[in-house]
N, C-alpha and C positions, 0 to 999 in steps of 0.2 A: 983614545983609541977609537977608530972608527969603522964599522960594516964592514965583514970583506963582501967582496967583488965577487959573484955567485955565476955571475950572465957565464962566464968560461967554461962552466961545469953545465949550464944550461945544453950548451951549444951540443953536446952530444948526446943528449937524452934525447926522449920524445917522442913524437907522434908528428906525423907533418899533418896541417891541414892546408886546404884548399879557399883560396879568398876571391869572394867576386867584390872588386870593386864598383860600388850602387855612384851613377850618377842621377842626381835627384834633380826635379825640371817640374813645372807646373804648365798644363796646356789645356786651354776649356778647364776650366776650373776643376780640374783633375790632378791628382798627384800624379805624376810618370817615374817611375824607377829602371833605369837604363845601366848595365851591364858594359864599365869601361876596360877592364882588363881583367886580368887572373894572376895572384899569386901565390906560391906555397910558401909557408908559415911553419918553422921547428919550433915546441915547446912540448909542456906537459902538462896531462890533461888530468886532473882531479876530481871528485865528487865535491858539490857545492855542501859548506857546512850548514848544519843547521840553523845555527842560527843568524846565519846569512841569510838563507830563504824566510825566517823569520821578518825581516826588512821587508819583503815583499808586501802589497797588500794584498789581502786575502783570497779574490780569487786565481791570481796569477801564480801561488805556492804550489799549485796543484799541476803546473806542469814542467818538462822537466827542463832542469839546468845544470849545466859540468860549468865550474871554473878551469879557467884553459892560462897556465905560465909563458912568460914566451921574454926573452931578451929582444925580439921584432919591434918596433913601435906604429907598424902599417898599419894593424886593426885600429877599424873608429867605430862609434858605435852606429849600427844599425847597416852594416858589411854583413854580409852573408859569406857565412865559413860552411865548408863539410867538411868532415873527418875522414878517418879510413875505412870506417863503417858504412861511407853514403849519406851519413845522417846528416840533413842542412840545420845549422843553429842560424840564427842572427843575434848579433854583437850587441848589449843591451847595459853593457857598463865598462867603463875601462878606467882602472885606477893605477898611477904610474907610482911604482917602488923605485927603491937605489938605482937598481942595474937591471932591471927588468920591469914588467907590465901584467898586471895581473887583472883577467877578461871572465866577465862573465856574459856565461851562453845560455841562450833560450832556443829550442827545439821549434822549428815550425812545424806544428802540424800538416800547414799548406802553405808551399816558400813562398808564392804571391808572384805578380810579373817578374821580379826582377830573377825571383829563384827558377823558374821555368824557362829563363833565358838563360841564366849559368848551366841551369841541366843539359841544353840544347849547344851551348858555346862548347862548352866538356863534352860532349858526343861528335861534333863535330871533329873536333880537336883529336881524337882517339884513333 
């Protein structure tokens, strides 16, 4: 007997978030993070367990993170997501279940170029 199939019962739950696709480029020996599309992303958004931020090393437990559910397989890590709050995370782990993907998010304090171009692409957009 094996796993049922969950992603169906996924599909109508949740929270959409928003996904800036980062394309990554090195120029003058600078990192570039470039801003290739936008998608919106259905799942569900959790509080990180404990003892998952426990894995963390020590000073990075201090800031915050939501594990995010999703049947999507588009998030990769280090994709800048916002939620419905506004709040931009970047994608900082992605571990693939049965019939879904299970993501965890870190909170930018300061999204950095690429998030201040999604801010800017999304106002445009609006």
């Amino acid at each position: 007997m094996g796993l049922p199939n969950i992603s169906d019962a996924l599909d109508g739950l949740g929270d959409p978030l928003m996904v800036a696709v980062i394309a990554k480029s090195v120029q003058d020996f600078q990192a570039q993070e470039t801003v290739t599309r936008f998608q919106e992303v259905y799942g569900v958004q959790v509080p990180t367990e404990p003892r998952d931020l426990l894995l963390l090393p020590e000073g990075e437990r201090q800031w915050r993170y939501i594990t995010f559910y999703s049947a999507d397989t588009t998030l990769k890590n280090d994709y800048y997501v916002e939620d419905c709050e506004n709040t931009q995370f970047r994608v900082v782990s992605v571990e693939p279940w049965v019939s879904f993907n299970k993501y965890l998010l870190q909170e930018c304090p300061r999204a950095g170029s690429a998030g201040e171009a999604a801010e800017n692409l999304a106002a445009e957009g609006s």
